[in-house]
N, C-alpha and C positions, 0 to 999 in steps of 0.2 A: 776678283772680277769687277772690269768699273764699265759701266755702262754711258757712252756720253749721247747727249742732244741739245744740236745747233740751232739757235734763231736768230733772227736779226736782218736774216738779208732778206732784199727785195730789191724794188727797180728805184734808181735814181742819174740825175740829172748830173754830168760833165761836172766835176769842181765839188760836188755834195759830199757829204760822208752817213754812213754809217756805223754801225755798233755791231759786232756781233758778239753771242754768247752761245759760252758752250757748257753746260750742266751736266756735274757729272754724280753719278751714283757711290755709294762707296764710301768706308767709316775713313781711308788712308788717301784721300786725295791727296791730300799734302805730299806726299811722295812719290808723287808720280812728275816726272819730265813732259810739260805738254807742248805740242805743238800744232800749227795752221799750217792745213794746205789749201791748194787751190787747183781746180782742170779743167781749162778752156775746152770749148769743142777742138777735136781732132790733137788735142796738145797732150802731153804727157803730166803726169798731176805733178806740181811743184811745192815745195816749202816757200812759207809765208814769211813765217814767225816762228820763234821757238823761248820756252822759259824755261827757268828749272824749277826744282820743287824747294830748294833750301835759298840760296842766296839772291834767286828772283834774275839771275843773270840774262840777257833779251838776246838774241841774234835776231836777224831783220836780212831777207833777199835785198840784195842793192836796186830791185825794179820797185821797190818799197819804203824803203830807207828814207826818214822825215815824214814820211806821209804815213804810215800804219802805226799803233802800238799794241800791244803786247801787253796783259796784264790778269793778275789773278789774284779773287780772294778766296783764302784756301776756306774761310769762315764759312760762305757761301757754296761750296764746290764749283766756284765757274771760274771759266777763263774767260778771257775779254779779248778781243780785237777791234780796237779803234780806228777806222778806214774813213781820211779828208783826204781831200785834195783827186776824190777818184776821179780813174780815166776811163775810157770807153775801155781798153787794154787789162782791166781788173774783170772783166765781167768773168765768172767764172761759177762752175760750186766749191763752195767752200765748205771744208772739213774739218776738224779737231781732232786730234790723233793723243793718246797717252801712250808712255811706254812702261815697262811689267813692272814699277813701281819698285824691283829691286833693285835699284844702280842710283851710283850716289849722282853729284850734279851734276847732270850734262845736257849740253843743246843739241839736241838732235836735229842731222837735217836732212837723213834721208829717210822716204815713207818706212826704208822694213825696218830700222831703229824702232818702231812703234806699234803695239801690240795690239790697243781698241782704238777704235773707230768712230766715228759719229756718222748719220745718216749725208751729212751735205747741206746744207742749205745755197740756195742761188742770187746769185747776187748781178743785176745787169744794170750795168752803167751806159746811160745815151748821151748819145754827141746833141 
């Protein structure tokens, strides 16, 4: 059972970045496949980002690609999402997703590849 919770987002300006983090519960983080999503109003929830748990390998949505990173100290239990260069177009909540922690490395990029959840946190970027 891994329990995650996301902080980090809040409102910021055209071009700003944030950080967000996602903390998770649990003696086996390290093996868990994590990923970011994101759900505009009225929009279907998307993949952000995705790591794995062994080799650290990134995927990245091409609406993100250069601008977001991806990262995780398993020491810590968090994952990290590094977000510059945001647009009004990111505003979203954003979520942290792990998968059942049994499967070797892979980048998940769809939400049911992914087993727990985190609560969302929100994130609004102004023009």
């Amino acid at each position: 059972q891994v329990q995650l919770v996301e902080s980090g987002g809040g409102l910021v300006q055209a071009g700003g970045s944030l950080r967000l983090s996602c903390a998770a519960s649990g003696r086996t983080f390290s093996r868990y496949n994590m990923g970011w999503f994101r759900q505009a109003p009225g929009k279907e929830r998307e993949v952000v980002a995705a790591v794995t748990w062994s080799d650290l390998s990134t995927y990245y949505a091409d609406s993100v690609k250069g601008r977001f990173t991806i990262s995780r100290d398993n020491a810590k239990n968090t994952v990290y999402l590094q977000m510059n260069s945001l647009k009004p177009e990111d505003t979203a909540v954003y979520s942290c997703a792990a998968d059942s922690g049994r499967n070797g490395a892979r980048l998940y990029t769809r939400d049911s590849s992914y087993v727990y959840w985190g609560q969302g946190t929100q994130v609004t970027v102004s023009s």
